[in-house]
Residue, then its C-alpha position, 0 to 999 in steps of 0.5 A: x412351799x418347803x420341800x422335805x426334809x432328805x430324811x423325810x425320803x427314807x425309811x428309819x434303819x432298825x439297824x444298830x450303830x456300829x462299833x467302827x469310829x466315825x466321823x460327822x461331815x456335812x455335804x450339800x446335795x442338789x434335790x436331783x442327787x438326793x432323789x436318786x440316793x432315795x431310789x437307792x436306799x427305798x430299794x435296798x431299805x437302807x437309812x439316808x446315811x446307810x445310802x451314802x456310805x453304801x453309795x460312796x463305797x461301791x464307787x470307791x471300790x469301783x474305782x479302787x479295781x479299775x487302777x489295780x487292773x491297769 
């Protein structure tokens, strides 16, 4: 049996696209991954792509103060 589609785990954004130039990168995520950014992004009602760059922002902002205190 196939399993779904990562997208398949997340709502549909009404969210409008933004006017910020982006970049399309492709990345693999295990299933155990993808099931823990869709408890993120079911909670906070956020799209797939809305979760990672949430997700990759807070962890790089986390890191970012950790070196400023140091």
């Amino acid at each position: 049996m196939d399993a779904p589609t990562p997208s398949s785990q997340f709502p549909q954004s009404d969210k409008a696209a933004s006017s910020t130039p982006q970049k399309l990168i492709s990345v693999r995520l295990s299933d155990d991954l993808i099931k823990r950014l869709a408890k993120v992004g079911n909670k906070e009602n956020l799209s797939m792509s809305d979760t990672i760059r949430v997700v990759l922002d807070r962890g790089l902002e986390t890191k970012r103060k950790k070196k400023s205190k140091k």
